[in-house]
C-alpha positions in Angstrom: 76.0 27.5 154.8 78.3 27.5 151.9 81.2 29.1 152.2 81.3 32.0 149.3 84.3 31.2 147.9 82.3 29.0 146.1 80.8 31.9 144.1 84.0 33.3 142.6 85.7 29.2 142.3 82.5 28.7 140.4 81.6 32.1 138.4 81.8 30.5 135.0 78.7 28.4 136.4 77.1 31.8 137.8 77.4 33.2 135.0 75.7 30.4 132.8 73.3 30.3 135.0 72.4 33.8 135.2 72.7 34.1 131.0 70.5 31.1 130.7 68.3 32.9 133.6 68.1 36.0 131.4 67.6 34.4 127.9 64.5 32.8 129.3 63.0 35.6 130.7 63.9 37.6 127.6 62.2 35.2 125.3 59.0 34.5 127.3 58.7 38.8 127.4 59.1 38.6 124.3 56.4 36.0 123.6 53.8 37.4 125.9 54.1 34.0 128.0 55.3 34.3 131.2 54.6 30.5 132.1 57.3 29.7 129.8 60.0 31.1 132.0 58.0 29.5 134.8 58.7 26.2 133.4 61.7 26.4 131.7 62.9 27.2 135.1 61.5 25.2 137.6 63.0 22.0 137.8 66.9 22.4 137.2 67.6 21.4 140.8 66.1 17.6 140.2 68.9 17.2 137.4 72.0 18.1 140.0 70.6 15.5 142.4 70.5 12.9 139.9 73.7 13.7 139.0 75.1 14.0 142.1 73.4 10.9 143.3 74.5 8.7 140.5 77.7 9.7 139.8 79.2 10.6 143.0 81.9 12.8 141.8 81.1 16.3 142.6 82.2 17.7 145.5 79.8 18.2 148.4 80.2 22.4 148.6 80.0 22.6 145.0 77.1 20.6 145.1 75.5 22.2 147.7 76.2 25.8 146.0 74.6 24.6 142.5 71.3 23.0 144.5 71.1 26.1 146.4 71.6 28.8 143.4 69.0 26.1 141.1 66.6 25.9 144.3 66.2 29.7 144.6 65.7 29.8 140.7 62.8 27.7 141.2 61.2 29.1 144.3 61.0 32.7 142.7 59.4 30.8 139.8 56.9 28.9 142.1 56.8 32.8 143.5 55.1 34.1 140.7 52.4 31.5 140.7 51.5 32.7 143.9 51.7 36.0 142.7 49.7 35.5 139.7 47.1 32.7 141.6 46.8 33.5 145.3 46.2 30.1 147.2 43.2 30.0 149.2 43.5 29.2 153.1 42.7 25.9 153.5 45.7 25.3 150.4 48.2 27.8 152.2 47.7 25.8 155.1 48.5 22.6 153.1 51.7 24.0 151.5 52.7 25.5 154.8 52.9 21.9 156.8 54.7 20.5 153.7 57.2 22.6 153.9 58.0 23.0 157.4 57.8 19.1 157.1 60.9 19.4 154.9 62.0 22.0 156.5 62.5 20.2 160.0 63.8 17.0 158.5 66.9 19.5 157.2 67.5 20.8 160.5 67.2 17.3 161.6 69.8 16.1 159.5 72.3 19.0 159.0 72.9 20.7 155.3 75.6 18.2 154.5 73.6 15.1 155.2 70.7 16.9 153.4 73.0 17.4 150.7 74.4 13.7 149.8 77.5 14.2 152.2 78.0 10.9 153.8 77.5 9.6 149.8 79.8 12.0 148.2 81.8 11.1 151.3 82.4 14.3 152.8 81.3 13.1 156.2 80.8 9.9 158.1 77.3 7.9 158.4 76.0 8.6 161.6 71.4 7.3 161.7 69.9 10.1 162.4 66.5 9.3 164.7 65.0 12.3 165.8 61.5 14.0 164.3 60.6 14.0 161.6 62.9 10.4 160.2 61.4 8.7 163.6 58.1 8.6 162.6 58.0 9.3 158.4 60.0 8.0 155.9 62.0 10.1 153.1 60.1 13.5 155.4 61.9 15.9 153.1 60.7 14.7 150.1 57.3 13.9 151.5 57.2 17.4 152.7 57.7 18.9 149.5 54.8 16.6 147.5 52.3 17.8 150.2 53.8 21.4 149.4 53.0 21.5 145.5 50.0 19.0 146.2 48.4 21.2 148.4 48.4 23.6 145.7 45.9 21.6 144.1 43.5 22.1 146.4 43.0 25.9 145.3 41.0 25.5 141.9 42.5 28.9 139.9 45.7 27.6 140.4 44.7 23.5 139.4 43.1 25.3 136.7 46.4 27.0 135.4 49.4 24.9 136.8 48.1 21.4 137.5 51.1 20.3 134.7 53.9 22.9 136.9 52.4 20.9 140.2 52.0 17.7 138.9 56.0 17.6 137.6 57.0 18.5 140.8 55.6 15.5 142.8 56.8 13.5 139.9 60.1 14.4 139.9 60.0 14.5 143.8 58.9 11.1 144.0 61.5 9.9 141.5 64.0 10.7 143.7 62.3 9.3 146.7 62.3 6.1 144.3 66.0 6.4 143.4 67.5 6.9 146.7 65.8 4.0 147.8 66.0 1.5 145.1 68.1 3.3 142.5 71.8 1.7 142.1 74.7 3.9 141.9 76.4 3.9 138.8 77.7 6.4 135.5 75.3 3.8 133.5 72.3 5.5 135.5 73.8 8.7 135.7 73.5 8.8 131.8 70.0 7.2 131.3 67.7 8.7 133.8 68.9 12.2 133.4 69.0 12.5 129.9 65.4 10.6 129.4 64.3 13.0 131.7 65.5 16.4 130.1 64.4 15.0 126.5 61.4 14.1 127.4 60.7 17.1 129.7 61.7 19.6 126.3 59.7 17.8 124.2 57.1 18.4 126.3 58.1 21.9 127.2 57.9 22.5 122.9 54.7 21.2 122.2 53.1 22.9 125.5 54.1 26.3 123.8 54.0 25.1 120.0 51.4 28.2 119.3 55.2 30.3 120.4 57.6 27.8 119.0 59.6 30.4 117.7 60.3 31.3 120.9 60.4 28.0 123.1 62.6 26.3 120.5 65.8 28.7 121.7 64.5 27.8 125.3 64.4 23.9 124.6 68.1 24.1 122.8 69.5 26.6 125.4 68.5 24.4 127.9 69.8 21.1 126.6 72.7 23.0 126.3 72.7 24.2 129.8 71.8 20.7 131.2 74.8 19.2 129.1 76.9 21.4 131.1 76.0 20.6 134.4 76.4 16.6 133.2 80.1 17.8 132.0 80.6 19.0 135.5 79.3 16.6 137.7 81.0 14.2 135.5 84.3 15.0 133.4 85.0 18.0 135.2 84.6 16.4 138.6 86.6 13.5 137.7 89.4 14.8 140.3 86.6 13.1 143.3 85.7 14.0 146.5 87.8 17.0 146.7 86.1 18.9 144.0 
């Protein structure tokens, strides 16, 4: 759990977040596009553990409080697909077993090892061996592509999200990719996040150019937005482990 002091010691963040939140949902009412917000929201969690991964600066409750708050963000997104697109059984099955797949490697392994905390070096290394990480590599990772693939396998929702579901097993299997062949290092930390948000906007703008009025604010609120969590996983967390 995090300990909720973490929600006052971090209220400026909260508050960006839930401003940020709010613009988006304001804009895409505004715009009659409701998958907007969907995906201007979706993904935010992918940059922290980039950032957390790379840089190795932030401390490990702060980083488990922005993962968490970003996480839920994007579940009540992926929510609203299921609202708008109910799966069909054999896909609710699928997504199901993904994510109790990722859901028992996290009880295997603890929030703070799930977390980076034996990098960030909160807590010692200890191998952990039992189900799922004794028989699948990377399971909570793996988990979550068989989650958003077995979405796929309902067609109204392939029809109308395939790009949503598609960027999720992307990004998820870029950070399988990193944590096991990605180096360490502020050089990282600055290329592969930032290539990722710029690319990601530009195609965020051109996805809703027939609304560009509308996703442009998005696209420069969220640059904005992900230049502050850089600034704090970075400058501000220059202090170290301690946060």
């Amino acid at each position: 759990m995090v300990d909720l002091k973490y929600f006052s010691k971090n209220s400026y963040l909260t508050l960006i977040t839930v401003m940020f939140t709010l613009v988006v949902l304001g804009l895409s009412y505004t715009a009659d596009d409701w998958k907007m917000a969907v995906y201007a929201l979706s993904f935010w969690q992918y940059l922290v553990y980039a950032l957390a991964f790379f840089w190795l600066r932030i401390s490990l409750d702060a980083f488990k409080y922005d993962s968490m708050v970003l996480k839920t963000i994007s579940l009540a997104a992926l929510a609203f697909v299921f609202w708008v697109s109910v799966p069909s059984p054999l896909s609710l099955v699928v997504i199901a077993a993904g994510f109790m797949l990722n859901l028992s490697a996290v009880l295997a392994l603890g929030a703070d090892r799930t977390y980076y905390g034996v990098e960030l070096g909160a807590i010692s290394a200890e191998r952990v061996n039992s189900f799922p990480y004794s028989t699948i590599p990377h399971p909570m990772l793996l988990g979550n592509i068989i989650a958003y693939g077995g979405m796929l396998l309902d067609a109204q929702i392939r029809q109308d999200w395939w790009p949503l579901i598609l960027a999720h097993v992307v990004l998820n299997a870029l950070i399988i990719f990193l944590e096991a062949y990605g180096r360490k290092s502020p050089f990282h930390g600055v290329l592969w996040p930032w290539a990722v948000v710029l690319f990601g906007s530009a195609l965020f703008l051109i996805s809703f150019m027939d609304v560009w009025q509308f996703a442009l604010p998005v696209v420069v609120g969220g640059i904005a937005f992900a230049g502050l969590l850089y600034q704090r996983y970075t400058v501000v967390a220059n202090s170290g482990h301690n946060g």
